[in-house]
C-alpha positions in Angstrom: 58.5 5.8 42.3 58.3 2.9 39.8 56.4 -0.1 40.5 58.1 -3.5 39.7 55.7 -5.4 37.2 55.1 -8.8 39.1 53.7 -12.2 36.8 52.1 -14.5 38.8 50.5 -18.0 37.4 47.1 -19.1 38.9 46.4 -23.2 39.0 44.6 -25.6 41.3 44.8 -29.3 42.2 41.7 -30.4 42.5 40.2 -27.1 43.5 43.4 -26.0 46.3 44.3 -23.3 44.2 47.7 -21.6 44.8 49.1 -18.5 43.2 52.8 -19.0 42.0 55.9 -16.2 41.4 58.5 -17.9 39.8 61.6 -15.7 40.0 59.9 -12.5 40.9 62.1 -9.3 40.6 61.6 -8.3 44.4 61.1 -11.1 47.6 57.5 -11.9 48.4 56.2 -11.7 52.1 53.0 -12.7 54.3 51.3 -9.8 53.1 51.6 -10.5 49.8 50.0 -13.6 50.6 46.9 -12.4 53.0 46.7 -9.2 50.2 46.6 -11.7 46.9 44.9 -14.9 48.1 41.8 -12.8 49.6 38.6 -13.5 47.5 36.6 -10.5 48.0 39.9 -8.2 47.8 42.6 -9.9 46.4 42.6 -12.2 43.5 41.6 -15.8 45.6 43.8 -18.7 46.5 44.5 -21.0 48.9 48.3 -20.0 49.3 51.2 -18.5 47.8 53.8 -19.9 45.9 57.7 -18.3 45.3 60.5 -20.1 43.4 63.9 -19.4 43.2 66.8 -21.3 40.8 69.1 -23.4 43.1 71.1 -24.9 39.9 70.0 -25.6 36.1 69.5 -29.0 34.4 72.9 -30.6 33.9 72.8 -33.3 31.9 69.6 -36.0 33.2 70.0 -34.1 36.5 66.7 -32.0 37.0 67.0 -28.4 37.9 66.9 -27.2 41.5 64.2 -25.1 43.0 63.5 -23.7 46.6 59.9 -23.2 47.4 58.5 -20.8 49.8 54.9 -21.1 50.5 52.3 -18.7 52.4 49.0 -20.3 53.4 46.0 -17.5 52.9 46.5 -16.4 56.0 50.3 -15.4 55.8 51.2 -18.0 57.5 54.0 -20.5 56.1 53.8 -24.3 55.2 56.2 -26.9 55.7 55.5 -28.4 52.4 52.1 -29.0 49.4 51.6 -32.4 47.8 48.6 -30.0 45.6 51.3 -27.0 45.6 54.3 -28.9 44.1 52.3 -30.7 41.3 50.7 -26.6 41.0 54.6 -26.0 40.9 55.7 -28.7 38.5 52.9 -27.4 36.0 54.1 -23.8 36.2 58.1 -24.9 35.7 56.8 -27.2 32.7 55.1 -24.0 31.2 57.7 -21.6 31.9 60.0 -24.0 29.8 57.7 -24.2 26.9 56.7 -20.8 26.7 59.3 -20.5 23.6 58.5 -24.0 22.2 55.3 -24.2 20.3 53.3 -26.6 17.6 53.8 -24.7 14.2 50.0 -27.0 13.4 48.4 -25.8 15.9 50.2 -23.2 17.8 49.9 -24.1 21.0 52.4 -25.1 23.5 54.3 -28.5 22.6 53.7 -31.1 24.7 56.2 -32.8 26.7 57.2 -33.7 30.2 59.7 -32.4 32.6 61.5 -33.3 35.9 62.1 -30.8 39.0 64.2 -31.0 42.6 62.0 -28.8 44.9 63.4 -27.8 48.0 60.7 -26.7 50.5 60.9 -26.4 54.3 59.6 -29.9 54.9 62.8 -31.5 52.5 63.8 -31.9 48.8 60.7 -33.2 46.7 61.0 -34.7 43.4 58.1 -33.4 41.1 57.5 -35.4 37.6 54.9 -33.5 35.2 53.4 -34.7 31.8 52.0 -32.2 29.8 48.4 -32.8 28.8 47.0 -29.8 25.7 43.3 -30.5 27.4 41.6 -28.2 29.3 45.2 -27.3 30.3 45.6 -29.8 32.9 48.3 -31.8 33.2 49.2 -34.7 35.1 52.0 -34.8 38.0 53.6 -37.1 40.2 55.1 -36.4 43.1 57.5 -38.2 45.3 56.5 -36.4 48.5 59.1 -38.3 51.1 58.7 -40.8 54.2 55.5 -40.6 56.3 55.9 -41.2 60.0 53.8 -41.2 62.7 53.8 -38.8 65.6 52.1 -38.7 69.2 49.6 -36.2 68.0 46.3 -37.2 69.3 43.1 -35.2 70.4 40.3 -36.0 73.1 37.7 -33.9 72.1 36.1 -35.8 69.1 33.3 -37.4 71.5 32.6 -33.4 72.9 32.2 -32.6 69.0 29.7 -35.3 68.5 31.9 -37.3 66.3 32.6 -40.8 66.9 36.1 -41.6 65.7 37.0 -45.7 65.2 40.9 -45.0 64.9 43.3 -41.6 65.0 47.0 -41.4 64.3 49.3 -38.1 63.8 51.0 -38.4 60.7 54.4 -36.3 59.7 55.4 -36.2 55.6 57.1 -32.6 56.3 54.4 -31.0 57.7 52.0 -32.3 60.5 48.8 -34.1 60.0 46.1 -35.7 62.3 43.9 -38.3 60.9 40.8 -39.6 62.0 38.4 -42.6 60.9 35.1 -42.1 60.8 31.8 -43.4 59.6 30.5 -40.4 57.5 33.0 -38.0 56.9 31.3 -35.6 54.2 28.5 -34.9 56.8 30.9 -33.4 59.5 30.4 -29.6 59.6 34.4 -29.1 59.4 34.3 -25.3 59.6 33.2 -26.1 63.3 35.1 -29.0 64.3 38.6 -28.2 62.1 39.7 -24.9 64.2 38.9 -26.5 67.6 40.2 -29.6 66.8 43.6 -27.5 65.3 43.5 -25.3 68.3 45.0 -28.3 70.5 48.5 -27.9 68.9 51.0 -25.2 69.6 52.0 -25.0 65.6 48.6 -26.3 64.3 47.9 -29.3 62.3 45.5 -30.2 59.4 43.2 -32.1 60.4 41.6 -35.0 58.3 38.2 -37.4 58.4 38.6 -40.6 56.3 36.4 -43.4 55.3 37.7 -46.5 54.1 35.2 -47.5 50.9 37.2 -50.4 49.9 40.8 -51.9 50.2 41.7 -49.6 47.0 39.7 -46.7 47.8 39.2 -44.0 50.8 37.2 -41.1 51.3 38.9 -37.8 52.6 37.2 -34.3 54.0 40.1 -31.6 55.0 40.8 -28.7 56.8 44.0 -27.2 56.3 46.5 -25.3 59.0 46.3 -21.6 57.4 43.2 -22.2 54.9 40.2 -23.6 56.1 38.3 -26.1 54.6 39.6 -26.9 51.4 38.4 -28.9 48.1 41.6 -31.2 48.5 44.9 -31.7 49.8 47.6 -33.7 48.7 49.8 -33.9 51.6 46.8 -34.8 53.1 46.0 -37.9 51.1 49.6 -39.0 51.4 48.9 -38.9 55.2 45.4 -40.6 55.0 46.6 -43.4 52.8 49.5 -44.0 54.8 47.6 -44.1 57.9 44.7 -46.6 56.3 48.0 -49.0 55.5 49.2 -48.7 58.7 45.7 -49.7 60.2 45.8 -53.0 57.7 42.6 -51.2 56.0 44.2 -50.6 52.2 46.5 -52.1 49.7 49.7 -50.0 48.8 48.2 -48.5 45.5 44.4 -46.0 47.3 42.9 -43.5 45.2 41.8 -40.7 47.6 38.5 -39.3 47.1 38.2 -35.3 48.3 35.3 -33.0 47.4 37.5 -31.5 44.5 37.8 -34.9 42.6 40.6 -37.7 43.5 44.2 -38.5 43.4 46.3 -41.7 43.2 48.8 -42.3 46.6 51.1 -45.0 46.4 52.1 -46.0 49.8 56.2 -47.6 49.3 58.8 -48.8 51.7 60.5 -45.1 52.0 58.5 -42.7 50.3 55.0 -41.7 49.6 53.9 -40.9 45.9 51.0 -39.0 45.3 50.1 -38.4 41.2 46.9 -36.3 39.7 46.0 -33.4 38.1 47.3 -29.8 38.1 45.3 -27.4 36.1 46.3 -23.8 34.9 43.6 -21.2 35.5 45.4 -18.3 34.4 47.7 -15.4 34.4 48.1 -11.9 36.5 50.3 -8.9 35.9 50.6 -6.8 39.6 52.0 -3.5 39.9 53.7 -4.9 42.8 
C-alpha cells in the first residue's frame, strides 16, 4: 500500500508549540494528535493544527480558513489565541514560499490577512512578516469575552489564597484567579484538581496584577498541562483584571514563555505577539 507523504509546519508562541497541516491529502484525527505531539515518541507539541480553504482572497477580502485543533491529548479545543497567530504565520509562509528576495534569497517580507473559522467563531488573524529569527509578529482579533458562573471552592483546601475569581468565555472556557504569587504555585498539582470540577474542563489561570499596564499569568491548559503561554488565556486574564477595575484597556501579559500585548475593546479582545517558525516535517502518514 502507498503511504500519503504528509508536510506539517512546527512553530510556537511563546513556547505553546503547535504542529500545523495545512491542506493535508487525507483528514487528520485524535490519534494523529496524541501519536505526533508526544515528546518521547512523537515529534512534541502542545496540539495539532488542520486547515482547510473555505474561499480565496477576493479582492481586500481575506481568504477563509476552518481550523480544527487537537490538544496533546486528542482532545479538541474550542479555539487558540497562541494557535491562530501559529496559524497566521504558517498561511503567511505558505504564500511566500514562491516569492523570494533575488539579494538575499530568502523569503520576501510582507504581511497578510486571514478569516479563521474555528469551533469557538470566525477569528480575524493579521501577520507581519519579520526575516529575524523567523518570528513574526501577529495580531489577533480573538472576539467578545464574557463572563460565566464558573467558580471553584477548593482554592483554600489547595493552600492557595485567591483575592478574586471569575469564569471567563472568549470561545472556549477559562477560570481565572488573583493571587499574590502566582509563579510559586506548583500548577501540575493544583491545575487537574482544580479542572476536574467541570464536566468539559476549563483552563485554569493565576494572575498578579504588577501594575495598571502589566499582569502576571501562570497557565494550565484543558488537554496540555502546564504550558509556557497561552493566548486565549491572556485575553481572559486581561479581561478579567478590567473587569475588577485593576488595568487600563492596553496590559502586556507576562507568562513564563515571554509576554504578549491584550487590548481589552468595547466588543472584542485583541491579543498581538510573536509567532516563531521552528521547522518542517515530512510523515509517511
Amino acid at each position: 500500500m502507498k503511504l500519503t507523504k504528509l508536510q506539517l509546519t512546527k512553530h510556537h508562541g511563546l513556547g505553546n508549540d503547535f504542529l500545523i497541516a495545512v491542506s493535508p491529502e487525507r483528514s487528520l484525527d485524535l490519534t494523529d494528535a496524541i501519536a505526533w505531539c508526544d515528546r518521547r515518541r512523537g515529534i512534541g507539541a502542545d496540539g495539532l493544527i488542520e486547515l482547510r480553504p473555505l474561499s480565496a482572497k477576493i479582492s481586500e477580502s481575506p481568504a477563509i480558513w476552518a481550523m480544527t485543533l487537537w490538544n496533546s491529548d486528542g482532545s479538541l479545543a474550542e479555539v487558540s489565541g497562541n494557535g491562530l497567530r501559529c496559524v497566521g504565520q504558517a498561511l503567511l509562509m505558505r504564500e511566500a514560499a514562491t516569492a523570494t528576495d533575488p539579494s538575499t534569497g530568502l523569503a520576501a517580507a510582507g504581511s497578510g490577512s486571514y478569516l479563521i473559522r474555528t469551533a469557538g467563531g470566525l477569528r480575524q488573524v493579521d501577520v507581519q512578516a519579520d526575516r529575524r529569527a523567523g518570528t513574526d509578529q501577529v495580531r489577533v482579533d480573538m472576539g467578545a469575552a464574557t463572563e460565566t458562573s464558573d467558580q471553584s471552592e477548593q482554592w483554600a483546601d489547595l493552600g492557595l489564597v485567591v483575592t478574586k475569581q471569575i469564569g471567563v468565555s472568549i470561545g472556549n472556557p477559562h477560570l481565572v484567579a488573583l493571587v499574590e504569587h502566582p509563579e510559586s504555585q506548583d500548577l501540575n498539582t493544583i491545575g487537574p484538581i482544580i479542572e476536574a470540577d467541570f464536566a468539559q474542563g476549563i483552563n485554569v489561570h493565576l494572575i498578579r496584577v504588577d501594575n495598571p499596564t502589566s499582569i502576571t499569568l501562570r497557565v494550565w491548559e484543558r488537554g496540555a498541562g502546564v504550558t509556557q503561554a497561552c493566548g486565549s488565556g491572556a485575553c481572559a486574564a486581561a479581561w478579567a483584571a478590567k473587569q475588577w477595575g485593576l488595568v487600563e484597556d492596553k496590559v502586556t501579559v507576562r507568562m513564563s514563555g515571554g509576554y504578549a500585548e491584550v487590548e481589552v475593546g468595547q466588543e472584542s479582545v485583541f491579543l498581538t505577539g510573536p509567532a516563531t517558525f521552528v521547522g518542517t516535517v515530512i510523515l509517511d502518514g
